[in-house]
N, CA, C, O and CB atoms as a CASP TS submission, in Angstrom:
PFRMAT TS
TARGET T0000
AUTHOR 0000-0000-0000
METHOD Language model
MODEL 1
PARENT N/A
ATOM      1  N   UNK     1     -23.908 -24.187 -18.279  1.00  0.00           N
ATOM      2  CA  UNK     1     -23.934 -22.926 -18.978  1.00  0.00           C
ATOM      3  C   UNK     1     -23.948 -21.754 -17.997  1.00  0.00           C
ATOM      4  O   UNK     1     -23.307 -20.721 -18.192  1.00  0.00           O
ATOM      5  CB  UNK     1     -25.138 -22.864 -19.897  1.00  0.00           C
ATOM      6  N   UNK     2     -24.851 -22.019 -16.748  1.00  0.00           N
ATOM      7  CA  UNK     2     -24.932 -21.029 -15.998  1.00  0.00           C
ATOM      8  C   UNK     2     -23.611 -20.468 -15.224  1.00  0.00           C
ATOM      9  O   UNK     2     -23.298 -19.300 -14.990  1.00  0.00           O
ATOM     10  CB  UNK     2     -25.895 -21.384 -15.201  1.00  0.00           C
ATOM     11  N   UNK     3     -22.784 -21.960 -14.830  1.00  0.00           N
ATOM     12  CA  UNK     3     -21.875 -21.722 -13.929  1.00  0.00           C
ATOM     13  C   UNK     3     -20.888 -21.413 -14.633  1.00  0.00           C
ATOM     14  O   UNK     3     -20.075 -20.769 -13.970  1.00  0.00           O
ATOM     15  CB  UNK     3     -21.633 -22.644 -13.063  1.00  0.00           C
ATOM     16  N   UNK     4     -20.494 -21.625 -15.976  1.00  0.00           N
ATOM     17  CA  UNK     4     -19.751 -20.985 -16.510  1.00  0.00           C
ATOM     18  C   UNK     4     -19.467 -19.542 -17.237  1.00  0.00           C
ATOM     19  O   UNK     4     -18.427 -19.020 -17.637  1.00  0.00           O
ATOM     20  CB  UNK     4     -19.661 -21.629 -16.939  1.00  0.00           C
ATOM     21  N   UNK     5     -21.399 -18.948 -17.234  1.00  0.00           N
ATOM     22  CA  UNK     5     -20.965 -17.292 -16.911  1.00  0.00           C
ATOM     23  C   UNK     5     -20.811 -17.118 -15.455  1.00  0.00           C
ATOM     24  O   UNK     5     -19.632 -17.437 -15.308  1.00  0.00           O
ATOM     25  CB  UNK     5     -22.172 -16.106 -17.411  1.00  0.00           C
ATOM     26  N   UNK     6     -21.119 -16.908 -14.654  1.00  0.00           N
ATOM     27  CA  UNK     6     -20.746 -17.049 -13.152  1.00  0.00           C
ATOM     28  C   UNK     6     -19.435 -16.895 -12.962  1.00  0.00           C
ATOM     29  O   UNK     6     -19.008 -15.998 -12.235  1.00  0.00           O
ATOM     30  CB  UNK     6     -21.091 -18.319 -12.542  1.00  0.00           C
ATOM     31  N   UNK     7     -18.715 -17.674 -13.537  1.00  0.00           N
ATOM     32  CA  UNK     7     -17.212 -17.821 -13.235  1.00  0.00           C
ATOM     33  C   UNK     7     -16.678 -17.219 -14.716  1.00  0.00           C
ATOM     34  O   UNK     7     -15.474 -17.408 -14.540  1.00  0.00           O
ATOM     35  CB  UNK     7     -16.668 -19.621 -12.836  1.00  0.00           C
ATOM     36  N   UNK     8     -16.772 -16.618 -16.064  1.00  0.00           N
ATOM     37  CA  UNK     8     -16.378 -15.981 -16.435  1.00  0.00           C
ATOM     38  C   UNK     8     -17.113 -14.468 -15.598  1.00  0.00           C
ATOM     39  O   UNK     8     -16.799 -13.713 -16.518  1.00  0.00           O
ATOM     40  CB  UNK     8     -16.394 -16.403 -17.717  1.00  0.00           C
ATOM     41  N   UNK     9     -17.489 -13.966 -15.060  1.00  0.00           N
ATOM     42  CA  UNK     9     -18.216 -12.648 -14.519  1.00  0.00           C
ATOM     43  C   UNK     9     -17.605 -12.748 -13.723  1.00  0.00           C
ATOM     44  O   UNK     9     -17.105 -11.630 -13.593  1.00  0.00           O
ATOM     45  CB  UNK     9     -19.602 -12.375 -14.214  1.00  0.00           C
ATOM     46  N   UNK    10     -17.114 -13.556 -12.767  1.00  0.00           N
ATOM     47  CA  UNK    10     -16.196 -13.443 -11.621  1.00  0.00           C
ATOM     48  C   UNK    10     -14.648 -13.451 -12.002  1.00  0.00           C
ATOM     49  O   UNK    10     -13.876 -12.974 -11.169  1.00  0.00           O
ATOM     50  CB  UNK    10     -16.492 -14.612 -10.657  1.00  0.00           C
ATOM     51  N   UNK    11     -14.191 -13.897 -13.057  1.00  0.00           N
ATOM     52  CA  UNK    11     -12.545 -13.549 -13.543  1.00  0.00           C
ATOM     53  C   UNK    11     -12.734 -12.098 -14.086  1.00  0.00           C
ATOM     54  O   UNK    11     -11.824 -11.317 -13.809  1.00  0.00           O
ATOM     55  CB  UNK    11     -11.808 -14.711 -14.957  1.00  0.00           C
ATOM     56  N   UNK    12     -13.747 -11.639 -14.794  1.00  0.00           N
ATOM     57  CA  UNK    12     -13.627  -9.888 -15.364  1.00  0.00           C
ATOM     58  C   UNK    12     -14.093  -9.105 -13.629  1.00  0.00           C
ATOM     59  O   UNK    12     -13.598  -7.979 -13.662  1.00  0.00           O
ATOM     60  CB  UNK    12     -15.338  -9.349 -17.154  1.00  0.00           C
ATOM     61  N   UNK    13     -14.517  -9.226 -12.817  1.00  0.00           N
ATOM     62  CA  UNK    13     -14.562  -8.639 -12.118  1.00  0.00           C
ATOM     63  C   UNK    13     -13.148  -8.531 -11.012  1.00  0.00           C
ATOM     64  O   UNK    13     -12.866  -7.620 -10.233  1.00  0.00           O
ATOM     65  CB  UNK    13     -15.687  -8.968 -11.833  1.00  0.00           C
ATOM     66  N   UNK    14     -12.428  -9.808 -11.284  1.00  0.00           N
ATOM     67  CA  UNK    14     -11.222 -10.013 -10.377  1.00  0.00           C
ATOM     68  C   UNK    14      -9.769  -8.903 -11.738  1.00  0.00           C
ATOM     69  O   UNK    14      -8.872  -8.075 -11.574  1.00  0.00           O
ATOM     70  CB  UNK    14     -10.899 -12.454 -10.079  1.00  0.00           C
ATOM     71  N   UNK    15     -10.358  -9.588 -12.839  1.00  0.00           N
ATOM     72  CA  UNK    15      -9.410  -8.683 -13.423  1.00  0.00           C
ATOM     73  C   UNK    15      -9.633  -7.000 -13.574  1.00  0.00           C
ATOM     74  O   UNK    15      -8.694  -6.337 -14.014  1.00  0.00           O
ATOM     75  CB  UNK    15      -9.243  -9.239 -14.720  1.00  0.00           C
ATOM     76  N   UNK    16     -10.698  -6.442 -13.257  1.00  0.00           N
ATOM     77  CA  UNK    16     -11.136  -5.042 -13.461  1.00  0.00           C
ATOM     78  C   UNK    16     -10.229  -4.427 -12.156  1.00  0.00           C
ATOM     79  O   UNK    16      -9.398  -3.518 -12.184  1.00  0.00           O
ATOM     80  CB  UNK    16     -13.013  -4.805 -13.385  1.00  0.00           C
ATOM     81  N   UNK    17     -10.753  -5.366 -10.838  1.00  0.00           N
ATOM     82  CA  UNK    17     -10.383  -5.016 -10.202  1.00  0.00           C
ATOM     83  C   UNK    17      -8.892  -4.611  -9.524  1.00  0.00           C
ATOM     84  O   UNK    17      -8.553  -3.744  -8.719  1.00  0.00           O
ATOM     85  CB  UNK    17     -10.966  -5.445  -9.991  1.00  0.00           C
ATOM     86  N   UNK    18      -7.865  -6.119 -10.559  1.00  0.00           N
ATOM     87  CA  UNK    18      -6.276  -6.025 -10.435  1.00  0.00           C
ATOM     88  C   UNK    18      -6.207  -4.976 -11.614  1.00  0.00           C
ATOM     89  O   UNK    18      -5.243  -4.293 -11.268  1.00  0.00           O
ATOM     90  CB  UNK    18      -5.270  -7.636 -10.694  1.00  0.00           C
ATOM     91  N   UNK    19      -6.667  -4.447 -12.810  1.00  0.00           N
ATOM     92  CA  UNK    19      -6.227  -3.260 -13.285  1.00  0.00           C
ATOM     93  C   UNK    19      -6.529  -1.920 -12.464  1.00  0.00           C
ATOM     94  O   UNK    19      -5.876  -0.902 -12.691  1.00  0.00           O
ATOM     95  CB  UNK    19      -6.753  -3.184 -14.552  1.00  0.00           C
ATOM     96  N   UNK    20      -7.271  -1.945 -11.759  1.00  0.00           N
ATOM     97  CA  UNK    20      -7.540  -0.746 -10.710  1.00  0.00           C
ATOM     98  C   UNK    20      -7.000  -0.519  -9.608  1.00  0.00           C
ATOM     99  O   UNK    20      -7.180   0.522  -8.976  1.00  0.00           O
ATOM    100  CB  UNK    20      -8.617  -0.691 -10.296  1.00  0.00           C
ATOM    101  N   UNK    21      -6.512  -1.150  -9.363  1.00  0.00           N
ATOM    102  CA  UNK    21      -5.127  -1.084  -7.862  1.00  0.00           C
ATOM    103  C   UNK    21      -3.830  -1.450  -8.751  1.00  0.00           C
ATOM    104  O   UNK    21      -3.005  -2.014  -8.032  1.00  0.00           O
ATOM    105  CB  UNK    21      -5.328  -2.701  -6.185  1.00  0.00           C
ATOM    106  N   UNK    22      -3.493  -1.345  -9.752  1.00  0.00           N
ATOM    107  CA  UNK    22      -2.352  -1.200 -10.580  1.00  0.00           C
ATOM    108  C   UNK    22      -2.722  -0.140 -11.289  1.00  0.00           C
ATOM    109  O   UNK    22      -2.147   0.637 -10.526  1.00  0.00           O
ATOM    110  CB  UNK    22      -1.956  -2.341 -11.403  1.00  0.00           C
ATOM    111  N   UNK    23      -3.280   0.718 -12.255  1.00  0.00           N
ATOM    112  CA  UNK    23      -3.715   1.957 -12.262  1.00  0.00           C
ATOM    113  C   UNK    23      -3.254   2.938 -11.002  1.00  0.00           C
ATOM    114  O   UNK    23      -2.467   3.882 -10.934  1.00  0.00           O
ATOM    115  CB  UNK    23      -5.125   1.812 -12.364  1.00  0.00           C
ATOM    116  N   UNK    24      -4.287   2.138  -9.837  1.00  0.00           N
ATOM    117  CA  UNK    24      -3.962   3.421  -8.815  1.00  0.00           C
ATOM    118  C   UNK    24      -2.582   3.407  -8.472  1.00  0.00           C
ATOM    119  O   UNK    24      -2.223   4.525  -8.102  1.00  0.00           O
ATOM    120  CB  UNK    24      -4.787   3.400  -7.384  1.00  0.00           C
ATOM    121  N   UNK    25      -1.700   2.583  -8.458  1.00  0.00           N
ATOM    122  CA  UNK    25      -0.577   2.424  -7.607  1.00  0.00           C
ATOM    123  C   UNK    25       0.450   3.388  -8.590  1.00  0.00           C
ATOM    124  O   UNK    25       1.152   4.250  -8.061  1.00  0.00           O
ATOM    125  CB  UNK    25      -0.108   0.660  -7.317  1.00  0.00           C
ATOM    126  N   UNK    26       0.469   3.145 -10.134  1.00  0.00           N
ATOM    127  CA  UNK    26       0.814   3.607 -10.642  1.00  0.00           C
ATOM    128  C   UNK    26       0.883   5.187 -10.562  1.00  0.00           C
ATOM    129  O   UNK    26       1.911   5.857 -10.464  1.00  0.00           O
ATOM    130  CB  UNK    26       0.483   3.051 -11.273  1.00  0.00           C
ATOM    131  N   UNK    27      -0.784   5.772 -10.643  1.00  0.00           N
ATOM    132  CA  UNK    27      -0.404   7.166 -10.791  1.00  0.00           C
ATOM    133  C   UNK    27      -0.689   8.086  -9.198  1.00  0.00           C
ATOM    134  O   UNK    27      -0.736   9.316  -9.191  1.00  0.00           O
ATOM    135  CB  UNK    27      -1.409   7.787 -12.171  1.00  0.00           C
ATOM    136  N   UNK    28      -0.878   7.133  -7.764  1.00  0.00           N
ATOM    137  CA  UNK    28      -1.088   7.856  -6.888  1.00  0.00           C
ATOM    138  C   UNK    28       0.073   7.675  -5.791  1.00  0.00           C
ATOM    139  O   UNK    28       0.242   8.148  -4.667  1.00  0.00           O
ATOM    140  CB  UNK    28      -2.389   7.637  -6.516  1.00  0.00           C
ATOM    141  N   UNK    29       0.654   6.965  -6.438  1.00  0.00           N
ATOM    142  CA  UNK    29       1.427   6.571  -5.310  1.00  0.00           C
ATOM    143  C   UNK    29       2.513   6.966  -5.380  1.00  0.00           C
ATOM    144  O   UNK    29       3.181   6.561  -6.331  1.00  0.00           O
ATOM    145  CB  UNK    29       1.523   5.389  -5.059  1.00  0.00           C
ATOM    146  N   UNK    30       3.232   8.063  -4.255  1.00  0.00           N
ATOM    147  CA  UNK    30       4.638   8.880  -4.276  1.00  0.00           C
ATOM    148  C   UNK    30       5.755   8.417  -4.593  1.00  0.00           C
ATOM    149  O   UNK    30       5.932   7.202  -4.510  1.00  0.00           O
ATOM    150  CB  UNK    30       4.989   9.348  -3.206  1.00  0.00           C
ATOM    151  N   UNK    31       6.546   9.076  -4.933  1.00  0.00           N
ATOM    152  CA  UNK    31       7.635   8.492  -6.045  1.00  0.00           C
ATOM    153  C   UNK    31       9.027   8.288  -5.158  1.00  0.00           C
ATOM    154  O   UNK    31      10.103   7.925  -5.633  1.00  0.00           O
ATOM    155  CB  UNK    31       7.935   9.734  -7.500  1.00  0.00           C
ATOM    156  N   UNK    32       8.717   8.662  -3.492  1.00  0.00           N
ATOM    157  CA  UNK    32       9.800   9.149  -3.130  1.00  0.00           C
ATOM    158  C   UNK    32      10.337   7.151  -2.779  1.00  0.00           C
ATOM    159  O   UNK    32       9.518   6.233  -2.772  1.00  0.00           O
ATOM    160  CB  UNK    32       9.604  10.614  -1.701  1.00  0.00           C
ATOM    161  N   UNK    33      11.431   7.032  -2.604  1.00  0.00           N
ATOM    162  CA  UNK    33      12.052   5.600  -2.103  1.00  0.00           C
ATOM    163  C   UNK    33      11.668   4.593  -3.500  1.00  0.00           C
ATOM    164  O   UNK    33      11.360   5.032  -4.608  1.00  0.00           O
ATOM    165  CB  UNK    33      11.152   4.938  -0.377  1.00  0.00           C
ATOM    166  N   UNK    34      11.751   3.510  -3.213  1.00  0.00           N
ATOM    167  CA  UNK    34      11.114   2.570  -3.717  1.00  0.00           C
ATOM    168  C   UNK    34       9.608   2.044  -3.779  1.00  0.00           C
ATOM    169  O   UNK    34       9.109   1.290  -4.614  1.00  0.00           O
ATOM    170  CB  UNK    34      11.686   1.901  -3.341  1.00  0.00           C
ATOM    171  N   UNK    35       9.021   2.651  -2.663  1.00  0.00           N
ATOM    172  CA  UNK    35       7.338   2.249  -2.456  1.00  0.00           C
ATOM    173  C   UNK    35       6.818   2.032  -4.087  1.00  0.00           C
ATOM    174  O   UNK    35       6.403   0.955  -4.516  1.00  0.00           O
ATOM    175  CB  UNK    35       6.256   3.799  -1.548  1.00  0.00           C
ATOM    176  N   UNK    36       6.909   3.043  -4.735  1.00  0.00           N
ATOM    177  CA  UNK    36       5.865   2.593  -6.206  1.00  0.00           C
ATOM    178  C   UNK    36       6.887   1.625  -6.782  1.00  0.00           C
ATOM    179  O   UNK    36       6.089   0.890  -7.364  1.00  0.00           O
ATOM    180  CB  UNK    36       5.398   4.089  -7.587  1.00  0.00           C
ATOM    181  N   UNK    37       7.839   1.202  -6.986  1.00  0.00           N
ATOM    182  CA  UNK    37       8.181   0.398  -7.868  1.00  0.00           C
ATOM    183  C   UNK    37       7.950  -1.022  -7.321  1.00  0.00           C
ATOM    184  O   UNK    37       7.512  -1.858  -8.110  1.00  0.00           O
ATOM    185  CB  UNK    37       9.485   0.700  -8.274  1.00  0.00           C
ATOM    186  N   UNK    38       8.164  -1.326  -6.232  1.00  0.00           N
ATOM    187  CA  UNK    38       7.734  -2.552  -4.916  1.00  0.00           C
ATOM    188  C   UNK    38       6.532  -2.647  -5.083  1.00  0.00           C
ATOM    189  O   UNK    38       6.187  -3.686  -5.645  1.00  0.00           O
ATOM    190  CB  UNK    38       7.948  -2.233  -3.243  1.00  0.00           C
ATOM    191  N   UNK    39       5.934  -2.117  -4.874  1.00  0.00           N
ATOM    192  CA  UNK    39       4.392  -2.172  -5.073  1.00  0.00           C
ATOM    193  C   UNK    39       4.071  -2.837  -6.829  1.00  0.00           C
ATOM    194  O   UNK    39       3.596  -3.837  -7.367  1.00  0.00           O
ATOM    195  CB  UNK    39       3.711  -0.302  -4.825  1.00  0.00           C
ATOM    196  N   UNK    40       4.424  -2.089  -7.037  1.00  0.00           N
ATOM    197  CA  UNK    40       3.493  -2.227  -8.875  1.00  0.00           C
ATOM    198  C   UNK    40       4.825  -3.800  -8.828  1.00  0.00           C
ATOM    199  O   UNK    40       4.155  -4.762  -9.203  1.00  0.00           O
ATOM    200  CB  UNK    40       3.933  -0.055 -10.906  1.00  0.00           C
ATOM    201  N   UNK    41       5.605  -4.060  -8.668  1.00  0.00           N
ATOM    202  CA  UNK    41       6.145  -5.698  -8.371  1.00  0.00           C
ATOM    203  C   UNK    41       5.374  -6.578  -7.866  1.00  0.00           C
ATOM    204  O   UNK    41       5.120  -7.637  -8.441  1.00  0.00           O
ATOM    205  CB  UNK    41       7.199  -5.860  -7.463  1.00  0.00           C
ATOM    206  N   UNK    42       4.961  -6.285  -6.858  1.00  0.00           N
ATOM    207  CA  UNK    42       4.357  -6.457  -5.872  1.00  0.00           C
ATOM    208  C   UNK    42       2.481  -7.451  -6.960  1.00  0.00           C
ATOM    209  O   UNK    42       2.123  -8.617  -7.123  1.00  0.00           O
ATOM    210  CB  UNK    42       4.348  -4.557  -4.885  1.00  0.00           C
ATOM    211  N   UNK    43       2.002  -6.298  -7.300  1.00  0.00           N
ATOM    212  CA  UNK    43       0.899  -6.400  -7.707  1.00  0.00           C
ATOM    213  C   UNK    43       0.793  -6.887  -9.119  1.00  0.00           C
ATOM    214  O   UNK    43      -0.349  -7.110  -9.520  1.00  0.00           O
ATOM    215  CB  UNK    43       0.359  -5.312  -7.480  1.00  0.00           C
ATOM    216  N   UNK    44       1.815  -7.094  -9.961  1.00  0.00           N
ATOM    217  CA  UNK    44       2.523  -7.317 -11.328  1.00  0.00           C
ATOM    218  C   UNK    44       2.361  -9.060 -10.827  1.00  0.00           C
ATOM    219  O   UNK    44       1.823 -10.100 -11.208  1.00  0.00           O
ATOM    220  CB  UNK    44       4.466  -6.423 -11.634  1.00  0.00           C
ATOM    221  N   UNK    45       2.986  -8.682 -10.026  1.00  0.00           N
ATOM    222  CA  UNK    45       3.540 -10.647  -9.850  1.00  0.00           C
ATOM    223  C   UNK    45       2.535 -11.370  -9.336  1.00  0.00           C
ATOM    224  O   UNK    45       1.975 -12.369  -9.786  1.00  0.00           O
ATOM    225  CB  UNK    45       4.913 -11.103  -8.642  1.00  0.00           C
ATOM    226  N   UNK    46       2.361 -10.757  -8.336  1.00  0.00           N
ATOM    227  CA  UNK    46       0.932 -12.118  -7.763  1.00  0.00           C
ATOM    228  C   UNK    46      -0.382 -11.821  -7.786  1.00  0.00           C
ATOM    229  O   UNK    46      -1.126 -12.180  -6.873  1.00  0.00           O
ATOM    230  CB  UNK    46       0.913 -12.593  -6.135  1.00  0.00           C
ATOM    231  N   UNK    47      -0.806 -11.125  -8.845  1.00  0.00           N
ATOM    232  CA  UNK    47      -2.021 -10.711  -9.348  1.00  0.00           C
ATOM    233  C   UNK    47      -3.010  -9.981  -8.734  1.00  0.00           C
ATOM    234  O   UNK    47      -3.038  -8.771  -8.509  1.00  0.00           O
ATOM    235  CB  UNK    47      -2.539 -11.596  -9.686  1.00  0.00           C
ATOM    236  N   UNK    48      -4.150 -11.182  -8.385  1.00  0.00           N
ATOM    237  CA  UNK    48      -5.435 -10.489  -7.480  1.00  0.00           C
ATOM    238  C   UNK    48      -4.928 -10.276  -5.747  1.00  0.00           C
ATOM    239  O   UNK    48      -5.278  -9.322  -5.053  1.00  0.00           O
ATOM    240  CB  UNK    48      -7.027 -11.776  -7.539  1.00  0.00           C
ATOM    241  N   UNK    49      -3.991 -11.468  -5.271  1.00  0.00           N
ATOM    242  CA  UNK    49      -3.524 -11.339  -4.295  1.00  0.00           C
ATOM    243  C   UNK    49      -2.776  -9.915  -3.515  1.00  0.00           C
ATOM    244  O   UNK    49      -2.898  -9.397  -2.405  1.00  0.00           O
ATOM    245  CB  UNK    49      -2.914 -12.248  -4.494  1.00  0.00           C
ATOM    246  N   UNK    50      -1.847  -9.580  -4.905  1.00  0.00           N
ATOM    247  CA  UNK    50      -1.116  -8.377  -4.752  1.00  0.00           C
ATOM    248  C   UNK    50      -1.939  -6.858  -4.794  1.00  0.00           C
ATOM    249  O   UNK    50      -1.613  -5.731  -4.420  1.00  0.00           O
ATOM    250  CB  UNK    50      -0.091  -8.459  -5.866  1.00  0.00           C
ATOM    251  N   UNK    51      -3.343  -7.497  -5.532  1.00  0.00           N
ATOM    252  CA  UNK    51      -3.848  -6.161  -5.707  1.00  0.00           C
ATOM    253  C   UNK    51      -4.944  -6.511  -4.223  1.00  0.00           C
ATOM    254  O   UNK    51      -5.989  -5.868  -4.128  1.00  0.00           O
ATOM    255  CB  UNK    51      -4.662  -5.763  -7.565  1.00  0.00           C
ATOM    256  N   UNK    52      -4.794  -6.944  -3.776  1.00  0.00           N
ATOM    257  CA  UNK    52      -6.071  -6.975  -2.592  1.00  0.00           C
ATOM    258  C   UNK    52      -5.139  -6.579  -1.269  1.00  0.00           C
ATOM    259  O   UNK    52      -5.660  -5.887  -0.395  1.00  0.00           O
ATOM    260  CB  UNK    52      -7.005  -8.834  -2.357  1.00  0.00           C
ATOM    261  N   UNK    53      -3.658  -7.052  -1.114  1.00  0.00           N
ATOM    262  CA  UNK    53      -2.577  -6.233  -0.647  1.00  0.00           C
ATOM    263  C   UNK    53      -3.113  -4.944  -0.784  1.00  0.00           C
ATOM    264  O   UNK    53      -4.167  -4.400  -0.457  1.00  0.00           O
ATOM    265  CB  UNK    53      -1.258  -6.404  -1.375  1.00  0.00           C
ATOM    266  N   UNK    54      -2.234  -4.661  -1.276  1.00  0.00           N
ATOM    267  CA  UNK    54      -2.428  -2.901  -1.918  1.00  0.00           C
ATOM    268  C   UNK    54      -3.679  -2.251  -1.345  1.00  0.00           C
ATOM    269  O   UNK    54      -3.657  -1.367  -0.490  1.00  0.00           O
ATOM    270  CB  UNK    54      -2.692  -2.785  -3.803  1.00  0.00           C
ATOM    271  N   UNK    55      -4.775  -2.773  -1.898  1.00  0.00           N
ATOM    272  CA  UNK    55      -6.089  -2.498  -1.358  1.00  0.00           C
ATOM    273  C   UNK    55      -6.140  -2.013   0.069  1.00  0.00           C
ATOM    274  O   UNK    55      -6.375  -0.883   0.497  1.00  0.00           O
ATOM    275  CB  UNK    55      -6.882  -3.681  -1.459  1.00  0.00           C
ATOM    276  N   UNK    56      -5.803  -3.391   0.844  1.00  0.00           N
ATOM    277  CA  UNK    56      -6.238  -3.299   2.413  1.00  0.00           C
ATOM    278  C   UNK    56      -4.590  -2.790   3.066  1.00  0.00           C
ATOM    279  O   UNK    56      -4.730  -2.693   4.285  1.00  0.00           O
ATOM    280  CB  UNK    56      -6.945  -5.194   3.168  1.00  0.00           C
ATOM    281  N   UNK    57      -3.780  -2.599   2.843  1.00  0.00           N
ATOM    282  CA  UNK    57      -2.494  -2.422   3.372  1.00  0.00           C
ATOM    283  C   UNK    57      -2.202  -1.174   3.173  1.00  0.00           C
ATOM    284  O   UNK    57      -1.887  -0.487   4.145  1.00  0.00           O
ATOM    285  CB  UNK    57      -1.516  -3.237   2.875  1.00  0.00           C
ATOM    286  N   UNK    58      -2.246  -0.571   1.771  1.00  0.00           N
ATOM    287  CA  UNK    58      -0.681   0.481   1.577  1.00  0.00           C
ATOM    288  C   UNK    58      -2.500   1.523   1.047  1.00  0.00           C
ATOM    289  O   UNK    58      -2.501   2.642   1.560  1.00  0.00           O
ATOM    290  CB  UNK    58       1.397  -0.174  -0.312  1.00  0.00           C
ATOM    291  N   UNK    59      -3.310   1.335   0.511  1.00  0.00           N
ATOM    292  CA  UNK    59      -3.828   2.147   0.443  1.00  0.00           C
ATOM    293  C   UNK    59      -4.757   3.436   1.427  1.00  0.00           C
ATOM    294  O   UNK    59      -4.988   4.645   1.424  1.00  0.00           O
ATOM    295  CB  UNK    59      -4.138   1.578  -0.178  1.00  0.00           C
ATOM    296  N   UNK    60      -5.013   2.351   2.098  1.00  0.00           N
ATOM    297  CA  UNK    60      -5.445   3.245   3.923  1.00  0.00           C
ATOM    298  C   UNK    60      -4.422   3.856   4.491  1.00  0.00           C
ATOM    299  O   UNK    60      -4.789   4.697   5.312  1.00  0.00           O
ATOM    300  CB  UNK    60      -5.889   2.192   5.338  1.00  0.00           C
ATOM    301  N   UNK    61      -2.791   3.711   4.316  1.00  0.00           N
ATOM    302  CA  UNK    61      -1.510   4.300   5.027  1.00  0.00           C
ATOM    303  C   UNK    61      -1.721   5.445   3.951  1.00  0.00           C
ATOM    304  O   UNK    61      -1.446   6.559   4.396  1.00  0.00           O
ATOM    305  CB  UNK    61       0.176   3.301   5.086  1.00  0.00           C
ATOM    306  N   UNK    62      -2.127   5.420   2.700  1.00  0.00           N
ATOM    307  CA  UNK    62      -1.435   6.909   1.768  1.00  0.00           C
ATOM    308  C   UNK    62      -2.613   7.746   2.141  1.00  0.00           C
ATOM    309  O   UNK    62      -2.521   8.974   2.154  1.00  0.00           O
ATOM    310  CB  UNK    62      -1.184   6.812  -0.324  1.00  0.00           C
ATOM    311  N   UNK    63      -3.849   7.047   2.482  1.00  0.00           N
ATOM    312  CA  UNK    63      -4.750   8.160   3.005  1.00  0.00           C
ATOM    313  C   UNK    63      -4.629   8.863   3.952  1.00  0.00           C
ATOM    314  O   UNK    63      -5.071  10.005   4.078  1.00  0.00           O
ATOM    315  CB  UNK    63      -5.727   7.879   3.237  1.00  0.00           C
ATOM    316  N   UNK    64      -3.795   8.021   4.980  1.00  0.00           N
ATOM    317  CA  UNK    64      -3.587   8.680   6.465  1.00  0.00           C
ATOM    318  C   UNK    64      -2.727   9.438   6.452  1.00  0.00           C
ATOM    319  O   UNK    64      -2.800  10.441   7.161  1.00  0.00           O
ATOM    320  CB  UNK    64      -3.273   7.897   7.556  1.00  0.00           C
ATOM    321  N   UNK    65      -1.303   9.134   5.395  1.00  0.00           N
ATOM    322  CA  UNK    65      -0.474  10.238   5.451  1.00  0.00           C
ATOM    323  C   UNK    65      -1.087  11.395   4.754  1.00  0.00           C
ATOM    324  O   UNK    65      -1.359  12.118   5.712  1.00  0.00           O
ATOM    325  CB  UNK    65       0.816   9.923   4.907  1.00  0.00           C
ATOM    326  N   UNK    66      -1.463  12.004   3.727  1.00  0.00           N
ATOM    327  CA  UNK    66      -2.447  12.581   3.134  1.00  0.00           C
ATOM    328  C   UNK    66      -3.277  13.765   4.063  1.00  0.00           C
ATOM    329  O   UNK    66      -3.384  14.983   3.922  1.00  0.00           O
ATOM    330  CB  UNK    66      -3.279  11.450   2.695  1.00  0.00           C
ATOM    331  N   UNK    67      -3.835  12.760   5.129  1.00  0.00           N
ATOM    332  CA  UNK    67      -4.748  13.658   5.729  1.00  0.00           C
ATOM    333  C   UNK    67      -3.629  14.446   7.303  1.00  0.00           C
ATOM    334  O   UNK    67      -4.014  14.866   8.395  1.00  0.00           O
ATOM    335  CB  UNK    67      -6.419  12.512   6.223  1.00  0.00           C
ATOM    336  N   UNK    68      -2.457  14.365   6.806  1.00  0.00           N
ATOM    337  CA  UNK    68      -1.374  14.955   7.867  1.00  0.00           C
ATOM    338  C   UNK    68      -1.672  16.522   7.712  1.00  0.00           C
ATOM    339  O   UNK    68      -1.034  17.340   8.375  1.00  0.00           O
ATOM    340  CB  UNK    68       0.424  14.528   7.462  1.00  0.00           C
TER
END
């Protein structure tokens, strides 16, 4: 009983988290090239993987360009 909230609490936290780096990608991410549509592919297709991408990869680069 236990381990099976455990591991439902850990799929809503993996899914909160792939709607929140698909959210963000969606409305922060510049429109110029292909970057947002690759991306939200990107994070569409291989789920938590794509959104933990996003996370550690493309989201620290839009900050840095940002702070130009």
């Amino acid at each position: 009983m236990l381990i099976g909230l455990v591991v439902l609490a850990g799929v809503a936290v993996m899914l909160v988290f792939w709607l929140w780096m698909l959210i963000d990608c969606l409305t922060k991410e510049p429109d110029a090239g292909n970057t947002k549509v690759i991306w939200v592919l990107v994070i569409v297709f291989t789920h938590i993987i794509g959104a933990a991408l996003y996370f550690f990869i493309r989201r620290p680069q839009r900050w840095a360009e940002a702070g130009k």
